[in-house]
Legacy VTK file of the C-alpha trace (Angstrom):
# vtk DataFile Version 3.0
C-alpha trace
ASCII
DATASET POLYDATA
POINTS 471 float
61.333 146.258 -50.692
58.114 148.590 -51.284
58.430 147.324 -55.293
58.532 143.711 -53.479
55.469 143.618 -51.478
53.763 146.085 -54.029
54.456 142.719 -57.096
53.493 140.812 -54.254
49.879 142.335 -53.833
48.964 142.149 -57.506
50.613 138.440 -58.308
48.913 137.005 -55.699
45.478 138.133 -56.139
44.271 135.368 -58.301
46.170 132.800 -55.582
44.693 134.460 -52.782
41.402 134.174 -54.489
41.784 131.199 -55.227
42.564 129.758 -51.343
39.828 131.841 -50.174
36.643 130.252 -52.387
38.613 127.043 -51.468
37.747 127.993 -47.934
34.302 129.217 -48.855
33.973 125.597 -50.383
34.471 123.834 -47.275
30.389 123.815 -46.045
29.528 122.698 -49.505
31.796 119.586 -49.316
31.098 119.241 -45.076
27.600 118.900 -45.640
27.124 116.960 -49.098
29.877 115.113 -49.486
30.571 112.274 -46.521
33.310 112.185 -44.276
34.581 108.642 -45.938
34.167 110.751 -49.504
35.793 113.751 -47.908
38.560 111.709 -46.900
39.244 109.666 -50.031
39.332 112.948 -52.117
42.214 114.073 -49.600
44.272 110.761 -50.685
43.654 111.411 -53.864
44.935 114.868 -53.734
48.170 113.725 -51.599
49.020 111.147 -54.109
48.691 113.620 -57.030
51.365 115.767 -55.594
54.218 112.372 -55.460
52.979 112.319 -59.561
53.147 116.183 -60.303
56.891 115.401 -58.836
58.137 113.593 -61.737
55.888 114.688 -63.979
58.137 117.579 -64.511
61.383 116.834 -62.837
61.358 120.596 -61.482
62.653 121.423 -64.817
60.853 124.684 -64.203
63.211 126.063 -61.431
66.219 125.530 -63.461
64.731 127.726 -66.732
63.844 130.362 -64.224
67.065 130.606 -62.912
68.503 131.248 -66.317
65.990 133.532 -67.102
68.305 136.985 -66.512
71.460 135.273 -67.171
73.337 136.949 -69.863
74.705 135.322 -73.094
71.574 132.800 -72.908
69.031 132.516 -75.949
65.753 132.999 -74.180
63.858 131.541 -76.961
65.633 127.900 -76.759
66.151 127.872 -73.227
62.064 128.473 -72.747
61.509 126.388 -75.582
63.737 123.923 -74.646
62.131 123.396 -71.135
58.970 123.405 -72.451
59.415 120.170 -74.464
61.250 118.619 -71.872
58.245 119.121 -69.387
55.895 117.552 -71.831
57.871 114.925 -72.824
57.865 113.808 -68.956
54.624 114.787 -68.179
53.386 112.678 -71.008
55.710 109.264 -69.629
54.362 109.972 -66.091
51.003 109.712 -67.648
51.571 106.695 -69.229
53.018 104.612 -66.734
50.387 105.548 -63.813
47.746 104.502 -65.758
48.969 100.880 -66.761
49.733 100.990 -62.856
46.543 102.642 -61.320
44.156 99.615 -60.440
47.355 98.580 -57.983
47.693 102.106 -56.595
44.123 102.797 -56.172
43.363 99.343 -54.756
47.119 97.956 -52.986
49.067 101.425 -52.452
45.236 103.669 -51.063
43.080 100.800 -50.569
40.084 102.885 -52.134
38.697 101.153 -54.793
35.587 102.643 -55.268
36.972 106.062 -56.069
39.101 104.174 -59.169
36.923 107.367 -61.287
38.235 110.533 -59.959
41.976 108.816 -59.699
41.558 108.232 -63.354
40.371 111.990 -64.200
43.394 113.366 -61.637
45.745 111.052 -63.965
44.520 112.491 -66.173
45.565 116.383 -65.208
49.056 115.360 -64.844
50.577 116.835 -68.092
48.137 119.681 -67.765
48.786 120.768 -64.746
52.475 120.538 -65.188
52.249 123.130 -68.643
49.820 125.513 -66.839
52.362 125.866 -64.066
55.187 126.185 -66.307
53.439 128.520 -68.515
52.244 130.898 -66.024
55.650 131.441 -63.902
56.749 132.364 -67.942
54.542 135.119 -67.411
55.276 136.047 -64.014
58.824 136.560 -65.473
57.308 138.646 -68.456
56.127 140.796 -65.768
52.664 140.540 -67.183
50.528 141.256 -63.505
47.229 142.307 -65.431
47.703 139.409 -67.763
48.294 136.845 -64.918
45.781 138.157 -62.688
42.819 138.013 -65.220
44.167 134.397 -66.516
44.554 133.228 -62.947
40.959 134.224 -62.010
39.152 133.150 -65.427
40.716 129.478 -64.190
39.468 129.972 -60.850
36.399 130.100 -61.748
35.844 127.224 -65.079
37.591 125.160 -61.934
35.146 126.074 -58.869
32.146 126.420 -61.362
32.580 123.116 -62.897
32.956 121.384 -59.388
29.964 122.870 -58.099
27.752 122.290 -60.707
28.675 118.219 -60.639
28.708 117.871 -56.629
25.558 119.835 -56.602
23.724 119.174 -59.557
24.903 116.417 -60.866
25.174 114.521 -57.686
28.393 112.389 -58.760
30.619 113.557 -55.884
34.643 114.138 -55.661
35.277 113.206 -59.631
33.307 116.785 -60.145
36.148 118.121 -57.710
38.755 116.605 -60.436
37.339 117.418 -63.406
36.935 120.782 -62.269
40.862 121.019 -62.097
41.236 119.570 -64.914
38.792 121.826 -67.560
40.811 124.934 -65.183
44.130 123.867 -66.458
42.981 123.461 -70.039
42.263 126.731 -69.947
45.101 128.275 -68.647
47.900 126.516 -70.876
45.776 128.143 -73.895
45.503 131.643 -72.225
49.345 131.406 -70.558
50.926 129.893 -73.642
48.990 132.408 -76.507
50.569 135.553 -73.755
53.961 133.526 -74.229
53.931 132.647 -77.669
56.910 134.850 -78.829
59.428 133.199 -76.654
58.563 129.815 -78.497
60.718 128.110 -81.144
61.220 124.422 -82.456
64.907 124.527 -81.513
65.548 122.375 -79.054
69.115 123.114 -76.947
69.968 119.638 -75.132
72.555 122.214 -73.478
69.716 124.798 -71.880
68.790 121.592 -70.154
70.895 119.513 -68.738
72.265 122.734 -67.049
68.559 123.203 -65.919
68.818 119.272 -64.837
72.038 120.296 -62.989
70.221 123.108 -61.001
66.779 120.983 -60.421
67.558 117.401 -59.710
69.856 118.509 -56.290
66.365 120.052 -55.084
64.372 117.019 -56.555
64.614 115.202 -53.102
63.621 118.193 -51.098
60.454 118.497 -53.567
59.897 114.532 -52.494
60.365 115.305 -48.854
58.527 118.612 -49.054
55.785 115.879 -50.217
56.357 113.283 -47.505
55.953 115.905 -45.038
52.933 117.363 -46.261
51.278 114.305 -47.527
52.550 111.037 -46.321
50.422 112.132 -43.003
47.430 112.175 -44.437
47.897 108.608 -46.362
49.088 106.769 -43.059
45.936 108.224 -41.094
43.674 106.432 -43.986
45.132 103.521 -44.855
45.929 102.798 -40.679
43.492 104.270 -39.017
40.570 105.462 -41.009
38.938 107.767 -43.950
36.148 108.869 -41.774
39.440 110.447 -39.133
41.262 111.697 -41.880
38.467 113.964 -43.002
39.069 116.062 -39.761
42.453 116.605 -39.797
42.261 117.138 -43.780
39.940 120.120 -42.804
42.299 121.757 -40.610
44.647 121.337 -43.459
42.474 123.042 -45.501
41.915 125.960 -43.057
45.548 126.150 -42.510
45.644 127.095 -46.109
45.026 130.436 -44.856
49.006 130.782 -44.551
49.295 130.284 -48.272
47.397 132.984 -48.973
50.801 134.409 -48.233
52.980 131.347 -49.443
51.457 131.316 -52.793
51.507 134.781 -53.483
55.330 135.352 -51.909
56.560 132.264 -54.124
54.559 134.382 -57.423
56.992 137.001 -57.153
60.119 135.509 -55.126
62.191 134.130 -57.197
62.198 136.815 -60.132
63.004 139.560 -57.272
65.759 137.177 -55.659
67.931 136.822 -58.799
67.145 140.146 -60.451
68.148 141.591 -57.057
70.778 139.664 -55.612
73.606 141.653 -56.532
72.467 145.075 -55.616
74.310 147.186 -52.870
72.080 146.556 -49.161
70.274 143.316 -50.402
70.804 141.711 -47.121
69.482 144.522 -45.232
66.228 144.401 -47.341
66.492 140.537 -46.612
65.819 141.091 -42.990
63.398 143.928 -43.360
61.322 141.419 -45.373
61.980 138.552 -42.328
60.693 140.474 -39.731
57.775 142.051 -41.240
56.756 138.491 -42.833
56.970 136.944 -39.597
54.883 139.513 -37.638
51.978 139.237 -39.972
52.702 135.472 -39.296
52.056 135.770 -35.905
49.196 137.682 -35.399
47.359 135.117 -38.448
48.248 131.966 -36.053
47.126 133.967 -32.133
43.849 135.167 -34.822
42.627 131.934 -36.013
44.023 129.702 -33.724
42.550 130.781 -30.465
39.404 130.772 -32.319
39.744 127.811 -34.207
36.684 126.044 -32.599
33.927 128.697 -33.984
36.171 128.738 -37.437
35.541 124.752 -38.039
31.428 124.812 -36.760
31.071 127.730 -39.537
32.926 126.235 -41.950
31.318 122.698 -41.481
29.315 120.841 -38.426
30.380 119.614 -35.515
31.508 116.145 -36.468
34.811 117.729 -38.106
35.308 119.411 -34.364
38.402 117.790 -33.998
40.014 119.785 -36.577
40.113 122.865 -33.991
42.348 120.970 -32.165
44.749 120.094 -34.866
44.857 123.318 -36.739
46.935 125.707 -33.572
49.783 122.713 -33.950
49.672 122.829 -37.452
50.401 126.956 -37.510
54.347 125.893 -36.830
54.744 123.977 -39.802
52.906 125.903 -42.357
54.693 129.479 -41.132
58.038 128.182 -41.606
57.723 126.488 -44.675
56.503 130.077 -45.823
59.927 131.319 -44.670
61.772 128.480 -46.181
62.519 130.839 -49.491
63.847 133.678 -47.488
66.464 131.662 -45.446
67.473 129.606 -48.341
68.255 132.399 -50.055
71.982 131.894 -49.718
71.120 128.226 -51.196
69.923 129.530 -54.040
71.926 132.387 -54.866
75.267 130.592 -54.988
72.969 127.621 -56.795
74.541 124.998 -54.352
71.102 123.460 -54.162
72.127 120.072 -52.563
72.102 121.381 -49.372
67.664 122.108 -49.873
67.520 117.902 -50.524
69.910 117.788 -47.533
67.522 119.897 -45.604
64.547 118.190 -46.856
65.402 114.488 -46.809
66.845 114.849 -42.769
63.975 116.630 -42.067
61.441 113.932 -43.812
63.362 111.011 -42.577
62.770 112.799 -38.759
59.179 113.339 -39.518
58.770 109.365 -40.846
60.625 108.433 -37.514
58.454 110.482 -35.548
55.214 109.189 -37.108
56.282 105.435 -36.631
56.980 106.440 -32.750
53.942 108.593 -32.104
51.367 107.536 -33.866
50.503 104.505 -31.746
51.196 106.870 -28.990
48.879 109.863 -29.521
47.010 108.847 -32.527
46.561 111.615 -35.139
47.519 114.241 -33.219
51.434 112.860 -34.360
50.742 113.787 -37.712
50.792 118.115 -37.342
53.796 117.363 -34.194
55.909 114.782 -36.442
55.745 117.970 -39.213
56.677 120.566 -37.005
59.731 118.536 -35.634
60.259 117.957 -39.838
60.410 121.783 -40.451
62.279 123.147 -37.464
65.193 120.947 -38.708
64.655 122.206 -42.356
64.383 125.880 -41.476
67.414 125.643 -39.127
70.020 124.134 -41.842
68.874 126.768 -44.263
69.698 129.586 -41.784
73.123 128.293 -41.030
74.188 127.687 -44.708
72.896 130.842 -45.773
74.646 132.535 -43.141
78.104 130.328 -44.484
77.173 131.840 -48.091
75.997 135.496 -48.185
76.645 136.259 -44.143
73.251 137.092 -43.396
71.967 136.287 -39.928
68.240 135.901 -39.489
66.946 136.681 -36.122
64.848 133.787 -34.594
63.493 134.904 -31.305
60.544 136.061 -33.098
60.061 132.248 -34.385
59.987 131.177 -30.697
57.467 133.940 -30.387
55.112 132.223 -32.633
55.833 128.606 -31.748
54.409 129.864 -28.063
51.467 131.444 -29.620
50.760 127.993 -31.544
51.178 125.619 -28.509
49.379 127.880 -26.065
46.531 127.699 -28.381
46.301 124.536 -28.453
46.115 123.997 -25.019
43.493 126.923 -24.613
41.362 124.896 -27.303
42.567 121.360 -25.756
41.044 122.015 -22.355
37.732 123.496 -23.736
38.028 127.628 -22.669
34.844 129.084 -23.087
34.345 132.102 -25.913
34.664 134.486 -23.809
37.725 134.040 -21.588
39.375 133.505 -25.035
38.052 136.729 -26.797
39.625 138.473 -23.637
42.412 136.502 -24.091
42.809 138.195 -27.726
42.429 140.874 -26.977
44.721 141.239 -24.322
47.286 139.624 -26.391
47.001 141.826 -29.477
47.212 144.776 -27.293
50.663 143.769 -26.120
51.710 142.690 -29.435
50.912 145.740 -31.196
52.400 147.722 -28.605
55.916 145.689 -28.887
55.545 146.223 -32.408
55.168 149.610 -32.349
58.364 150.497 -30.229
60.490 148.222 -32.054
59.964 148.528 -35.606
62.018 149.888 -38.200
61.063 153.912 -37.999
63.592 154.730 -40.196
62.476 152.058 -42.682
58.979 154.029 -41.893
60.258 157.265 -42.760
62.452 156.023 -46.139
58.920 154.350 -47.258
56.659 157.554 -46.460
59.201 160.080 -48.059
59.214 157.300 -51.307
55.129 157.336 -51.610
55.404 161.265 -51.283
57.926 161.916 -54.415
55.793 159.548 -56.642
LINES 1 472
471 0 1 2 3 4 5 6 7 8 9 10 11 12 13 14 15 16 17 18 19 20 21 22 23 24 25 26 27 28 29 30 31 32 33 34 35 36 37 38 39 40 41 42 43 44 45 46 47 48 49 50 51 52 53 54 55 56 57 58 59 60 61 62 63 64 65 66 67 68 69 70 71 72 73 74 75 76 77 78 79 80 81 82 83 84 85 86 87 88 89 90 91 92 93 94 95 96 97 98 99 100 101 102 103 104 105 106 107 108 109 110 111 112 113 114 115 116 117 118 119 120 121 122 123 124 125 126 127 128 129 130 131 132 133 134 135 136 137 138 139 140 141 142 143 144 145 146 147 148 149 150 151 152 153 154 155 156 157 158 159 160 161 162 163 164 165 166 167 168 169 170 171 172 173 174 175 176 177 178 179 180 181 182 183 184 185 186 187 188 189 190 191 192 193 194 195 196 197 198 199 200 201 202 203 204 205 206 207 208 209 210 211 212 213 214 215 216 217 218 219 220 221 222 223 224 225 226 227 228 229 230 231 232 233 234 235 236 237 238 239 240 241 242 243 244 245 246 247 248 249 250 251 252 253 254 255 256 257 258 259 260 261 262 263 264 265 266 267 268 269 270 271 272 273 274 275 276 277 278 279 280 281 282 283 284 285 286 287 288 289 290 291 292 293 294 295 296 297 298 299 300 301 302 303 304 305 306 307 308 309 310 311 312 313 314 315 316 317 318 319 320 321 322 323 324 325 326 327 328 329 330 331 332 333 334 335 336 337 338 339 340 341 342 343 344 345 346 347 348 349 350 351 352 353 354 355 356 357 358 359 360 361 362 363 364 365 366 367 368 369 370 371 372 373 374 375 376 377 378 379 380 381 382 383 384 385 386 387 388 389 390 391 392 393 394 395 396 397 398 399 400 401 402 403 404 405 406 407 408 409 410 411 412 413 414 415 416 417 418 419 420 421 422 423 424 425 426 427 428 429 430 431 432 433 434 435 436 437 438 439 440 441 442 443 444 445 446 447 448 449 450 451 452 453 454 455 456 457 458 459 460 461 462 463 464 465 466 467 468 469 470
């Protein structure tokens, strides 16, 4: 587990770089950018990730998976993949744009952003190498390499965004082309640090049993979108831009949780299969569950209780309302960060049907919810209809990982930190001054530490502290 968290911490500093100037970002776009702007560039974004969907296929998680498998020809299988991924992205391309004056004008009714939909069209195929590319080097075990590549396309992508919202004046399409000059970059730097598993064989074989392992998850990918996006599109097309910039802030703060998501996924699945089949994997399982959601909870009691001063630094007081939004949204973005963890017995014994299982019941509740609610309570259905969504996710992966590799994950601390969300919410819902809530806080911490302290793992203490001494 200490090799875990220790891949962990230098994978995901680019990512957590990354989500941070993001977040450092957010006044810049606040202030110049309107609220109608800021909102369209959120649709924009929502729709890309339905594209970046079959762009690819998820071709990608079926190389990976091969990756360590004996008796398989690296070279063709990467090779093979990599083809295949261009090949689609370059279709996807195609067809949205002999279709994009109907989506941008019929499907998001914004047709005087048609510019920047055109220029996020047009990242399709590059985004879809630069991912592939780089998990290739995750897998080379390349951390230095990644890092530096990650960060050089952080900042050709911020740079060139700030320089045309700023200077330029021309608004979101600098946000687009930003990411797209980024992702030029990286499939040049990722694919020259890859170059030796490349070869013009092409194995129709490697493929279809990557096909096999991806297409069971594809729905789960299209639900993990619904759930994530389809909010965000129903709040501008039926109720308007100028309230979907709000809650697309407090998405946008919540992105604090994948400072962790982003990073954990970086080094996940190369530890899950290369591990697997060692003696007192489950054991390490739960260590890694427990401590994952602890740090989970104190991030959500941190920044939700103080949620209101978060959103008036960040940007002015007519995106107030995402304070309110962001404690309810803490549910769903924790336990979709836990969603690779307690599908690991999905994954293992590569009966991946059950994640579109998981993720189309759970969509399909979150689409019923939203056509109940949202008349109801307005947008405030959008972060509740996606917490129902993931509690019915997260539970079917517990319960067929448990069928597969007998691993039971312990879920009162999940209660823990849906009570820490929803009291939040009401503490910022009824308008508690800053300093009842600081006391609050601290208060709270106090007693969590303290719990933590006479419950955690001292053995798992001492076996870490005896490990750091012999190196």
């Amino acid at each position: 587990m200490l090799k875990f968290f220790k891949d962990f911490l230098i994978y995901g500093t680019a990512s957590v770089l990354g989500k941070l100037i993001a977040i450092f970002l957010i006044p810049l776009y606040t202030n110049i950018l309107t609220r109608e702007e800021y909102g369209a560039m959120a649709l924009i974004t929502a729709c890309k990730g339905i594209i970046d969907l079959f762009s690819n296929l998820n071709i990608h998680s079926g190389i990976v998976r091969d990756y360590y498998e004996p008796n398989i020809n690296r070279k063709e299988l990467v090779s093979s993949g990599l083809y295949s991924i261009i090949c689609c992205s370059l279709i996807t391309l195609i067809l949205m744009l002999l279709f994009s004056h109907t989506i941008v004008n019929n499907v998001l009714g914004i047709p005087l952003y048609y510019s920047p939909f055109i220029i996020m069209l047009l990242s399709i195929p590059t985004g879809s190498l630069q991912s592939y590319l780089s998990i290739l080097t995750r897998f080379l075990k390349k951390p230095t390499q990644f890092a530096i590549g990650g960060i050089v396309h952080l900042i050709i992508q911020v740079g060139v965004s700030v320089f045309c919202i700023v200077y330029l004046r021309i608004g979101i399409i600098g946000v687009f082309l930003g990411v797209l000059l980024g992702e030029i970059f990286s499939i040049g730097f990722f694919g020259y640090l890859n170059r030796h598993l490349f070869t013009l064989h092409f194995n129709w074989l490697y493929v279809k049993r990557a096909l096999v392992y991806a297409v069971p998850m594809l729905p789960a990918v299209l639900a993990g979108w619904i759930d994530s996006s389809l909010g965000q599109i129903i709040i501008g097309k039926e109720i308007s831009l100028e309230e979907l910039a709000p809650y697309s802030l407090a998405l946008q703060i919540a992105s604090v949780f994948t400072l962790i998501s982003t990073a954990f996924q970086n080094v996940w699945s190369p530890f899950l299969y290369e591990n697997y089949k060692n003696d007192g994997f489950n054991q390490t399982l739960l260590k890694l569950f427990k401590t994952i959601v602890w740090i989970l909870v104190v991030i959500t009691l941190s920044f939700s209780i103080f949620s209101k001063e978060i959103v008036l630094v960040l940007s002015n007081e007519k995106y107030i309302a995402a304070a309110y939004y962001f404690p309810l949204l803490c549910i769903p973005m924790c336990l979709y960060l836990l969603f690779p963890i307690v599908g690991s017995g999905i994954s293992i014994t590569r009966e991946t049907k059950h994640v579109g299982i998981s993720y189309c019941v759970g969509s399909a509740i979150n689409i019923i919810a939203l056509i109940i609610f949202i008349p109801l309570i307005g947008v405030f259905a959008v972060p509740l209809s996606l917490a129902f969504s993931r509690v019915f996710t997260f539970s079917y992966m517990i319960i067929h990982s448990h069928k597969r590799i007998h691993i039971s994950f312990p879920i009162s601390q999940i209660f823990l930190l849906c009570f820490v969300s929803i009291v939040c919410y009401f503490i910022q819902y009824n308008n508690l001054g800053i300093m009842p809530r600081t006391i609050l806080f601290i208060i709270a911490i106090t007693l969590f530490f303290l719990f933590v302290k006479k419950s955690f793992d001292v053995e798992l203490i001492h076996i870490i502290s005896s490990r750091l001494q012999k190196k």
